[in-house]
N, C-alpha and C positions, 0 to 999 in steps of 0.2 A: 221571652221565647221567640218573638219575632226577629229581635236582633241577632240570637241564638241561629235563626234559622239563615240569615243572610249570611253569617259566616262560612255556614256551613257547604250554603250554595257558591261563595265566591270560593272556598277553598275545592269545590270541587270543581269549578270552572280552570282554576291554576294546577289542579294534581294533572288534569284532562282523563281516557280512558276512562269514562263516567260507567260504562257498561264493566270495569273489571275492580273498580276500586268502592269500595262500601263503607257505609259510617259505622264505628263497632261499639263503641259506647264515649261517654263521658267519664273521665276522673276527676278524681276531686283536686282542687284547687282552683285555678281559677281559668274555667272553660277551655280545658284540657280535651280536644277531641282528637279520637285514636280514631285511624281508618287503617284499614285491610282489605289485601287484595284476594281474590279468588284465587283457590289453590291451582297450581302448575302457573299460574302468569309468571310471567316475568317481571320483577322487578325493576331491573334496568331504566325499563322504558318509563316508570312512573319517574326515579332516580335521574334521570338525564332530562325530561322536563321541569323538575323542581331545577336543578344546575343553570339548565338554559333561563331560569327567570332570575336567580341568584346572578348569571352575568351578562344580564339585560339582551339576551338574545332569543328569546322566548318568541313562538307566536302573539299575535297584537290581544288575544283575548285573555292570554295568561297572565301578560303583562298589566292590564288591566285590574284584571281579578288582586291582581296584588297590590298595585295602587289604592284601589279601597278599601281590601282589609289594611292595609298603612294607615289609610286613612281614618278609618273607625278607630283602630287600635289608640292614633293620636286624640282622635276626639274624648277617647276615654282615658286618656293621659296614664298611660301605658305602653308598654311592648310585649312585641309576642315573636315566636320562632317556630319552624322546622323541623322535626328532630328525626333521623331513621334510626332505634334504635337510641344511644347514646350520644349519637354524634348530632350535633347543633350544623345543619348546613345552609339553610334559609331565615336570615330572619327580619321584623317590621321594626322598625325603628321608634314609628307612631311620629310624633310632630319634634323629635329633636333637633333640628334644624329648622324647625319654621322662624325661625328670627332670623336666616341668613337668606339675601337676597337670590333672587338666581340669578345664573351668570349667564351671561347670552355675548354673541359677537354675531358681524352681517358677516356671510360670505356665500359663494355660490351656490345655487341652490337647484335641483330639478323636480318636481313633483309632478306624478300620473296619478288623474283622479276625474272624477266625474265635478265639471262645473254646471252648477245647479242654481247660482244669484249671481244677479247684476245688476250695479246701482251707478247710474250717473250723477257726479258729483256736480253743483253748480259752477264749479271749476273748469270744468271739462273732463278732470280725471274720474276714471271707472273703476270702481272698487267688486269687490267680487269674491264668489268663498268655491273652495274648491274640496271636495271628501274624497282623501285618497284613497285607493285601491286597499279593500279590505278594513276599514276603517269607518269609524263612528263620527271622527271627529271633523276640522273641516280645517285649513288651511286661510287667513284672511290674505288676499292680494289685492295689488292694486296696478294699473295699466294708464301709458298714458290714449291720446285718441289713436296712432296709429295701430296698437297693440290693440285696441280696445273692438277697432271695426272688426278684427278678425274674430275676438273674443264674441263679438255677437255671433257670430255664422257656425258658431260650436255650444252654443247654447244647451246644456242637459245630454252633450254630448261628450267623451271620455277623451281628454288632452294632456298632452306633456308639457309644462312650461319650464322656461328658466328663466332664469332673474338673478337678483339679489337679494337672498333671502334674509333675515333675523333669526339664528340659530339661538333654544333657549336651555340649559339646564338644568332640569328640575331639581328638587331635593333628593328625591332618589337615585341619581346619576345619571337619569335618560337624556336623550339629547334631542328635542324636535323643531319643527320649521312651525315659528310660530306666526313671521307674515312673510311675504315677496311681494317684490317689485316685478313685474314681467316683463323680461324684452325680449323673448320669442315664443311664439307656441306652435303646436304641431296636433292635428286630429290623431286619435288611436285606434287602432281596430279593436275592440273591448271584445275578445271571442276566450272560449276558456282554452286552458294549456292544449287539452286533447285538438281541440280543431284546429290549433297551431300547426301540432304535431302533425295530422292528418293533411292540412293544405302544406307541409314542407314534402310531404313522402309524395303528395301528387306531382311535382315537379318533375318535368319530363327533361331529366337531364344524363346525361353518356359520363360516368366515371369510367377516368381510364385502369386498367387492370391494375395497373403498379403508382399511384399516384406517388408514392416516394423516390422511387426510381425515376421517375421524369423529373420530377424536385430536384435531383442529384444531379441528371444531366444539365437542366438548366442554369444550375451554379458552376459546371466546368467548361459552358459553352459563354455564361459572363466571364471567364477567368482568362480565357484561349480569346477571346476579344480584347480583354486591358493590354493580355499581353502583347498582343498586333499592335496595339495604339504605341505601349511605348517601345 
């Protein structure tokens, strides 16, 4: 039952909409659970987040949610699927590819996150984890001392770095930064979208009435210039 019960919760964590979609019963076979929505919802919107995890562009907690039911599903050396209806449009694999390595390459890398550890290596080099934005997990880097003095002065403070990261992908196709190297970083203003929004509207600045029409003039008064030159 327990296990019963976490699937239930991860798959309702992946459907999302937790206020309009309901668990309907059990069929028989093997832990077949039917859910349904509240009448007049819209389906769509359940329809287009199952999609968006099916091509890995889901919210991080969807995404997630289906990572461990994969992951259960392989522990119990099985698969399992999605279905609206008759059509199969989601489904877990379970562990069939766990004997194929992941694939990873270094390449450029930028990660915004809240740096939370710091560890000075007897080396001199400063190792260090970084939780990006919206996120569980943590990002391992590493800096050398001139990167590293800044990296103190933003200690549990929310920064941009870039580097040379180690890009890794999983079994399931996803693709994440699994360490960086840092050779710059930048403090962040960690404020939510709204106060963005609001400190851009407070901007005390004069738009001109026709801002395309000046755009226009400006390209025939570069032009009436070349043509003086030659």
């Amino acid at each position: 039952m327990a296990r019963l019960a976490e699937y239930m919760q991860q798959l309702a964590i992946m459907l999302g909409e937790t206020e309009n979609v309901h668990f309907a019963r059990i069929e028989k076979g093997c832990a077949r659970l039917v859910a349904k929505l509240n009448p007049g919802y819209p389906a769509q919107r359940v329809y287009a987040r199952v999609y968006a995890v099916r091509d890995r562009r889901a919210p991080a907690e969807a995404m997630r949610a289906f990572r461990r039911i994969n992951d259960m599903v392989g522990e119990e050396r099985r698969h399992a699927h999605v279905t609206f209806g008759a059509c199969v449009i989601l489904r877990f694999p379970g562990n069939v590819n766990s004997n194929i390595a992941p694939f990873s390459l270094v390449e450029n890398a930028t990660i915004t996150g809240k740096l939370y550890a710091l560890i000075e290596q007897t080396s001199g080099l400063l190792t260090a984890r970084i939780r990006p934005q919206g996120g569980n997990t943590y990002v391992s880097c590493s800096a050398d001392n001139r990167i590293g003095r800044q990296l103190r002065n933003y200690f549990l403070d929310a920064v941009r770095v870039q580097g040379r990261g180690t890009w890794v992908r999983s079994e399931n196709g996803e693709w994440f930064c699994q360490s960086l190297h840092i050779l710059d970083v930048h403090p962040v203003i960690d404020v939510s979208l709204r106060e963005a929004i609001n400190a851009l509207r407070a901007i005390d600045v004069e738009w001109p009435d026709d801002p395309l029409g000046d755009l226009v003039a400006l390209d025939e008064a570069d032009l009436d210039e070349r043509d003086g030159a030659a």
